[in-house]
Kinemage of the C-alpha trace (Angstrom):
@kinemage 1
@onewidth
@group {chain A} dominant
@subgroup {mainchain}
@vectorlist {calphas} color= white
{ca unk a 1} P 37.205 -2.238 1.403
{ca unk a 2} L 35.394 0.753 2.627
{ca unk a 3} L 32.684 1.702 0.438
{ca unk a 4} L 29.903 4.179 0.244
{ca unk a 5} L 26.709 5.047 -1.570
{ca unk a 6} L 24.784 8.641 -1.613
{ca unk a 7} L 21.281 8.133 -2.885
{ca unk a 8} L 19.316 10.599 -4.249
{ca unk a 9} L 15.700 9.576 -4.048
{ca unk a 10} L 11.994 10.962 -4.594
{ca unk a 11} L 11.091 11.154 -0.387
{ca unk a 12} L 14.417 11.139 0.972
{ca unk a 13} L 18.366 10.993 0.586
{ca unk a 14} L 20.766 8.694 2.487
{ca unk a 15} L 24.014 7.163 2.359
{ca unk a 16} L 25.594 4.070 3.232
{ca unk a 17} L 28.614 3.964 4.317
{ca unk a 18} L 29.855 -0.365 4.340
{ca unk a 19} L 32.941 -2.270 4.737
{ca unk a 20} L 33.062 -5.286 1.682
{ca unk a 21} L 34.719 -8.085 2.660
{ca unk a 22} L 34.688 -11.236 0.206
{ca unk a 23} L 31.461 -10.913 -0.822
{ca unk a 24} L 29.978 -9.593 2.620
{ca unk a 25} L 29.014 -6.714 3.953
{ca unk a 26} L 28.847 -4.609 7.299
{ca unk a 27} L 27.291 -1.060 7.487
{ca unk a 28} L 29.087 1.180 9.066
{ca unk a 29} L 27.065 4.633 8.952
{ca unk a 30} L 23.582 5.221 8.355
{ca unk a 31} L 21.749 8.209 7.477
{ca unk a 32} L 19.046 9.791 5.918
{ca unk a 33} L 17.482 13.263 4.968
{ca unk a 34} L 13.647 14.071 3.757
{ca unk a 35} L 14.490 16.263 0.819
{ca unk a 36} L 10.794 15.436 -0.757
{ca unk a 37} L 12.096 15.930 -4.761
{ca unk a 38} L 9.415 14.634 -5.323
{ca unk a 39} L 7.133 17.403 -4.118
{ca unk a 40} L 8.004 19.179 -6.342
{ca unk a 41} L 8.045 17.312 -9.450
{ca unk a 42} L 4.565 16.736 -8.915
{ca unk a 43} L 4.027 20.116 -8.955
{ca unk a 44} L 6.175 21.862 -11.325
{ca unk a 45} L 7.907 18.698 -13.096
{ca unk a 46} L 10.736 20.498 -11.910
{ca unk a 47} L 13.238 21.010 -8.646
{ca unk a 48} L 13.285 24.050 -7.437
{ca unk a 49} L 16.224 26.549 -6.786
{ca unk a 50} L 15.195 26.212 -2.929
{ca unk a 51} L 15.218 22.656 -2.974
{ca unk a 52} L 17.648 22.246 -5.193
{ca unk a 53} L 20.175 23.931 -2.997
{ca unk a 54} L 18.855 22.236 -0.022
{ca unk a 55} L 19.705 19.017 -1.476
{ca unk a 56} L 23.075 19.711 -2.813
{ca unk a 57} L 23.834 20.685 1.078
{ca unk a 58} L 22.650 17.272 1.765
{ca unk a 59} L 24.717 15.445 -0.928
{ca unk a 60} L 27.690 18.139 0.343
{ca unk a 61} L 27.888 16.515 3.983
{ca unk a 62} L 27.044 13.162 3.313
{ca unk a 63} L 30.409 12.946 0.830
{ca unk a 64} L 32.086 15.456 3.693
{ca unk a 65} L 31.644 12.113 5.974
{ca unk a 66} L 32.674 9.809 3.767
{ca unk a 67} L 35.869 11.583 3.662
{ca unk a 68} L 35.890 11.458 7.290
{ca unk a 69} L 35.697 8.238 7.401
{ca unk a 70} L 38.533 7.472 4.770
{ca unk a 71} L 36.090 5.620 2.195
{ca unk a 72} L 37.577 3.943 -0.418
{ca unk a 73} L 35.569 4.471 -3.038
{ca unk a 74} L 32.314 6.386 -3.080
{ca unk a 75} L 29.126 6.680 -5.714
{ca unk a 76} L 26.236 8.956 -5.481
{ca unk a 77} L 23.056 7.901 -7.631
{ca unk a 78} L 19.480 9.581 -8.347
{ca unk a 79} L 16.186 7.217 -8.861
{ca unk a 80} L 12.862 8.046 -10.252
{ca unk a 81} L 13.078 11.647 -9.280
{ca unk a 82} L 16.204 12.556 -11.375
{ca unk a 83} L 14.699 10.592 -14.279
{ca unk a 84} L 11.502 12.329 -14.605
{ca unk a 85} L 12.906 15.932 -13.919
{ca unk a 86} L 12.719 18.682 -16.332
{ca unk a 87} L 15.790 20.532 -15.010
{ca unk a 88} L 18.278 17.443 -14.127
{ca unk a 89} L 21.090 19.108 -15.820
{ca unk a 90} L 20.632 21.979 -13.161
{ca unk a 91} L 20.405 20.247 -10.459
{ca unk a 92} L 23.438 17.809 -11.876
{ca unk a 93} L 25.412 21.038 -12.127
{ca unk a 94} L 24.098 22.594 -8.541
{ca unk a 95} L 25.228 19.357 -6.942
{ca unk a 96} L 28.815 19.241 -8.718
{ca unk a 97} L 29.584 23.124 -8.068
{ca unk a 98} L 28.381 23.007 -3.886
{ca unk a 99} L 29.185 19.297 -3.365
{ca unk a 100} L 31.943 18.587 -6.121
{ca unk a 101} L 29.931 15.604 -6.367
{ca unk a 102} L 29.227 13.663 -9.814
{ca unk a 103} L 25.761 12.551 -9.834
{ca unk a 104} L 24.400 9.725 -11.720
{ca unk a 105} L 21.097 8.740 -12.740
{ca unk a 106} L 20.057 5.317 -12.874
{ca unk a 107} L 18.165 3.885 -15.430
{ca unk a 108} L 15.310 2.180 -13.845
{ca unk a 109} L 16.329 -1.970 -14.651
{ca unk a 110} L 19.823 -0.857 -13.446
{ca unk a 111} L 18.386 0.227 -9.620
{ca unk a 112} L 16.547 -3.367 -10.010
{ca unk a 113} L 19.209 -5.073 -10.621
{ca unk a 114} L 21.414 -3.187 -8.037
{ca unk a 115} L 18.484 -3.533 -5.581
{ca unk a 116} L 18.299 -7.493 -6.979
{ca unk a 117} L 21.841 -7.826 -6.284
{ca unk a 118} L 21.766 -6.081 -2.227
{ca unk a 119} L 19.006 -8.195 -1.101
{ca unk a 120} L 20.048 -11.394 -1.986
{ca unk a 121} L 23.701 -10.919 -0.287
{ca unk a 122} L 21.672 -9.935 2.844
{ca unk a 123} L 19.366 -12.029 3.145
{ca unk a 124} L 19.084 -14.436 6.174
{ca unk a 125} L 18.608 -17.495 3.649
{ca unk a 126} L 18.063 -17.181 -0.132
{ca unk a 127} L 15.928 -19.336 -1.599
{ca unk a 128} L 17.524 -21.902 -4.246
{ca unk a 129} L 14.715 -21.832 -6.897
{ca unk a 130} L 13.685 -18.105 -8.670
{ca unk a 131} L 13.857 -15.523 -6.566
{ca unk a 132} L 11.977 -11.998 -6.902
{ca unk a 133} L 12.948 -8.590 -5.366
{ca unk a 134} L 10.496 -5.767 -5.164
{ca unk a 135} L 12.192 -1.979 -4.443
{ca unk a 136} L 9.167 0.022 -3.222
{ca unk a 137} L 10.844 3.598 -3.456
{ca unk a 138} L 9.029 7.406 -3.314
{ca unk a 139} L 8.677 7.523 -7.127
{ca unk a 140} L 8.683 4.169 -8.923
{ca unk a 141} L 8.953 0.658 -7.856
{ca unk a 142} L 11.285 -2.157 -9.649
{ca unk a 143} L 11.308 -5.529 -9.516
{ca unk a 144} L 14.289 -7.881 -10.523
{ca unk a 145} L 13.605 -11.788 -11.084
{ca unk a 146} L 16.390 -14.003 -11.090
{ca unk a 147} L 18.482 -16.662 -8.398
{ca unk a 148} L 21.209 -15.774 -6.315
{ca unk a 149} L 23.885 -17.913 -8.130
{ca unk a 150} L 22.605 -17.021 -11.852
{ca unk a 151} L 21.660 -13.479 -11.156
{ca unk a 152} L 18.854 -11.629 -13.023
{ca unk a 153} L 16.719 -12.685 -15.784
{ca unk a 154} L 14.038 -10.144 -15.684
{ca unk a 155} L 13.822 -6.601 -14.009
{ca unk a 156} L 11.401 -3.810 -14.956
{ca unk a 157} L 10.815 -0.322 -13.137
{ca unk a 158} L 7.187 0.642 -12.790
{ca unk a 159} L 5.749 4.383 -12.820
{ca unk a 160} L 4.107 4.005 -8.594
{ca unk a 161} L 6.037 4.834 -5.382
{ca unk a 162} L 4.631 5.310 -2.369
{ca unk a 163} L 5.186 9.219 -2.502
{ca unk a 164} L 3.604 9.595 -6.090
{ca unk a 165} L 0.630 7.485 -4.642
{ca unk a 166} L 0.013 9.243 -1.719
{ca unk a 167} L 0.437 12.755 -3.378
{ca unk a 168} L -2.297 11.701 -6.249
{ca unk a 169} L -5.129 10.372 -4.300
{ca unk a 170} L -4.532 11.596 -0.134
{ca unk a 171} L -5.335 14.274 1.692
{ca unk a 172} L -6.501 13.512 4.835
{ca unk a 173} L -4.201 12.510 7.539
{ca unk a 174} L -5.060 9.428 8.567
{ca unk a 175} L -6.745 8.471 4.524
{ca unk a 176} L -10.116 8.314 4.426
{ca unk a 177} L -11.782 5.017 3.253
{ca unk a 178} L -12.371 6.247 -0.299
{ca unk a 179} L -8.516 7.499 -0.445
{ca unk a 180} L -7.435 4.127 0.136
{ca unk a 181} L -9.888 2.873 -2.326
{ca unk a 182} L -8.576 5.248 -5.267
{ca unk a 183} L -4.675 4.419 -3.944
{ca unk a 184} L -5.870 0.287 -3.769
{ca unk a 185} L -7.425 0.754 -7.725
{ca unk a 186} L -4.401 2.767 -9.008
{ca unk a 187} L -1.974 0.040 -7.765
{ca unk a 188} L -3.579 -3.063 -8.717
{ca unk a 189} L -3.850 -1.160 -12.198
{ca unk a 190} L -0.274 -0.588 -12.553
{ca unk a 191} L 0.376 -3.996 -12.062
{ca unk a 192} L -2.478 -5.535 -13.701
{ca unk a 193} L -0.571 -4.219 -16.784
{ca unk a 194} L 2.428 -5.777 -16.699
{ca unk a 195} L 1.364 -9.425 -17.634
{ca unk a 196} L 4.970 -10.753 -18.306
{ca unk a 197} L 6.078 -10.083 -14.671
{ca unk a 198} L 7.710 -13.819 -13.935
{ca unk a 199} L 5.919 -16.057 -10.929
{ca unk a 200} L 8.949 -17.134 -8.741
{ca unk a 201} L 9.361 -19.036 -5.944
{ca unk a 202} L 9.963 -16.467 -3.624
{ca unk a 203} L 10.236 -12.693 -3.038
{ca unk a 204} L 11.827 -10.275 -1.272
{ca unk a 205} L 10.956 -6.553 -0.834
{ca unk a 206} L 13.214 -3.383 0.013
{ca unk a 207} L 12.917 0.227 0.509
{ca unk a 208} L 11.119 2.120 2.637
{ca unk a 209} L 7.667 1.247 3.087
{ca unk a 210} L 9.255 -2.824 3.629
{ca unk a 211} L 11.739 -1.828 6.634
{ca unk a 212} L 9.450 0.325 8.490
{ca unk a 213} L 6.722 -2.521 8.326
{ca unk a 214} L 9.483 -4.817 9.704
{ca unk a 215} L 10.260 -2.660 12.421
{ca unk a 216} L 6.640 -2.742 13.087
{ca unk a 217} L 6.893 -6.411 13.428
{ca unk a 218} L 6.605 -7.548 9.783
{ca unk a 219} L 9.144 -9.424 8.609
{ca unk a 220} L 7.443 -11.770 6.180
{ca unk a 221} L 4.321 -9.658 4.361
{ca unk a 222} L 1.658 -11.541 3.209
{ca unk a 223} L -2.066 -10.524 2.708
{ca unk a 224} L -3.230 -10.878 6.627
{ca unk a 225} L -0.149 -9.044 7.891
{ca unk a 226} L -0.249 -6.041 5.443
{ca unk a 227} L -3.921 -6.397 5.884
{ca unk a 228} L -3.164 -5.233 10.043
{ca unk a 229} L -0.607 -3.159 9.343
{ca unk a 230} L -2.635 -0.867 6.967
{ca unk a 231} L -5.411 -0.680 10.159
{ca unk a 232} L -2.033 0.086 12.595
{ca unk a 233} L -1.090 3.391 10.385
{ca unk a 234} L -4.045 4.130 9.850
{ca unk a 235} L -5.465 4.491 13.046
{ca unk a 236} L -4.924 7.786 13.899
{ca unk a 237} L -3.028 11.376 13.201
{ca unk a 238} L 0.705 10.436 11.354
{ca unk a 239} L 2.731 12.247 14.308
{ca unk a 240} L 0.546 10.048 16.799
{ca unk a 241} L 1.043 6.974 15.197
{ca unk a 242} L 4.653 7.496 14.328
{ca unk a 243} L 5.197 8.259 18.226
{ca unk a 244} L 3.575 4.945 19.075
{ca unk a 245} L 6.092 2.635 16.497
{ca unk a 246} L 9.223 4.681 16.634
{ca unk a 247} L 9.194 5.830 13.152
{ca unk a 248} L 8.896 9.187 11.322
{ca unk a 249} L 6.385 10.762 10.900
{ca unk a 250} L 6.319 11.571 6.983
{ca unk a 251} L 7.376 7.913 6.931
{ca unk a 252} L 4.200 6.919 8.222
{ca unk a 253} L 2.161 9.575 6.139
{ca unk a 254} L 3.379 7.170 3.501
{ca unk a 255} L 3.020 3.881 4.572
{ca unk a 256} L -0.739 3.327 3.640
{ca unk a 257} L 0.590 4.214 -0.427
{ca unk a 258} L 3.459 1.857 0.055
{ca unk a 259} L 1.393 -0.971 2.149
{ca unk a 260} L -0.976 -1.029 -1.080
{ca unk a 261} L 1.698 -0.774 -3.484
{ca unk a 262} L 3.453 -3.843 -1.581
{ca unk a 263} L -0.032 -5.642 -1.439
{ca unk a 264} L -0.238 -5.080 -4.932
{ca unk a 265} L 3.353 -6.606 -5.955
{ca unk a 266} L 2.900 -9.843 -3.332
{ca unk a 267} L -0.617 -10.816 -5.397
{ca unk a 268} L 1.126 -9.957 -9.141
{ca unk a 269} L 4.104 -11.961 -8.000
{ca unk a 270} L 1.641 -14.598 -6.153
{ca unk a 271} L 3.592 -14.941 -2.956
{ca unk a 272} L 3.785 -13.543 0.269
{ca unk a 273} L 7.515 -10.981 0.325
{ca unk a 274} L 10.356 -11.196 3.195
{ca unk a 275} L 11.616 -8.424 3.762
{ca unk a 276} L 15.602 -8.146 3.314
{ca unk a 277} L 17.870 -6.268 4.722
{ca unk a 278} L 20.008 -4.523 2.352
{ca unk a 279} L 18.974 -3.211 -1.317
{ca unk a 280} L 19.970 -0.473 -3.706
{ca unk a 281} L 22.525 0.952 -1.747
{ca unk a 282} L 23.961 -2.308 -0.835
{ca unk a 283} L 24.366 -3.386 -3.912
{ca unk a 284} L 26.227 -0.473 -5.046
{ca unk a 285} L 28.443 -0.852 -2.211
{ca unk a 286} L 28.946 -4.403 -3.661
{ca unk a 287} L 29.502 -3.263 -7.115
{ca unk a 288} L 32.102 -0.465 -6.301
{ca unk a 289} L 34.288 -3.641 -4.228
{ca unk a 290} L 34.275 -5.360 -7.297
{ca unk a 291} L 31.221 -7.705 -6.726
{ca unk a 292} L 29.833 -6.760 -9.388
{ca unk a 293} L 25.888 -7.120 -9.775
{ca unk a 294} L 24.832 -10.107 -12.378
């Protein structure tokens, strides 16, 4: 089955576009816009017309495509930024009237389960014992504990991103030493609060901030590696350094926020996190072929 997920998030929006077979699954189309909600709800704690329209041309060719490409069945989901906005309903309705798109907005232990549920089907080996999954997004981050046979037994959705970080506390480009101080305090804090957060026996992270350190070279992120990888985006201008990796540039603006947020989640969870190849989206595609997530 051909499926497809349009997600809506706090830095950028992007759909997958997957064939399902048995369980499996194969992307067939990638892609990805920086509509920065976020900006503005950090701001205002409200999207814009401007923006608003901007996205619902987004949302309007990405579903355009997946006509294209004779998808079987298609969902389009919000994150963090829908959740917290003031105006959802009008950008719910902007998005049905230029898109005729319905847009849903995930509760936060629903995108960790989701997430849960695309990283352990695409993963090169799940672990047998408990397995964690960290989804570092723009404007929250959730983590889902469970196994890969049993599913989840504990998920939560915390109130950091990388986006929300770096807007609060950066201003320089690269951060200065005390910016990555106040961003380092501010996510240890966060998860300093959450005492119940299950130790498993592994852990797995997705989103943004996790693939563009494994294109860097990072697939497994423990302390020493996210320790280098901070000094690698850091050292220098966020055009310069993106030009050196391969990466985006507002990417990389963001990758000191989401190394520390990821830094933050491997010593909570008290392991080091490989980084998996499919998450949210994934597991939507799963869901809508009847694989439902556990």
């Amino acid at each position: 089955m051909l499926c497809a997920c349009i997600d809506i998030g706090s830095n950028t929006t992007r759909v997958l576009v997957a064939e399902v077979d048995g369980g499996t699954i194969r992307p067939v189309l990638e892609r990805k816009a920086y509509t920065e909600l976020g900006r503005d709800l950090r701001a205002a704690g409200a999207v814009s017309d401007a923006r608003m329209r901007v996205l619902a041309d987004v949302v309007a060719d990405y579903a355009a495509t997946t006509v294209r490409l004779g998808v079987d069945r298609t969902r389009t989901v919000a994150t963090a930024a829908m959740r917290g906005a003031a105006n959802r309903d009008a950008v719910l309705d902007c998005i049905r009237e230029r898109a005729g798109v319905e847009l849903e907005i995930l509760p936060g232990e629903e995108e960790a389960r989701l997430a849960f549920h695309g990283a352990t089907r695409t993963l090169p080996a799940v672990p047998e014992g408990s397995l964690a999954v960290l989804d570092v997004g723009g404007g929250s981050s959730e983590i889902a504990v469970g196994t890969a046979g049993g599913g989840v037994s504990w998920a939560c959705s915390l109130p950091i991103g990388s986006s929300y970080l770096a807007e609060a506390h950066q201003r320089c480009d690269p951060p200065s030493a005390d910016e990555i101080a106040a961003m380092r305090e501010h996510a240890d804090s966060v998860f300093a609060a959450r005492d119940d957060v299950p130790r498993p026996a592994a852990a797995a992270a997705v989103g943004g901030s996790a693939t563009a350190l494994c294109q860097m070279g990072g697939s497994v992120l423990d302390g020493p590696t996210l320790a280098r990888a901070a000094q690698m985006v850091c050292d220098g201008p966020a055009e310069v350094v993106a030009r050196r990796h391969g990466l985006d540039a507002e990417r990389v603006r963001l990758l000191p926020a989401g190394i520390l947020i990821l830094d933050a989640a491997a010593r909570r969870l008290g392991c080091a996190l490989q980084v998996a190849r499919g998450g949210l989206r994934e597991g939507v595609c799963l869901a809508l072929a009847g694989h439902a997530a556990p």
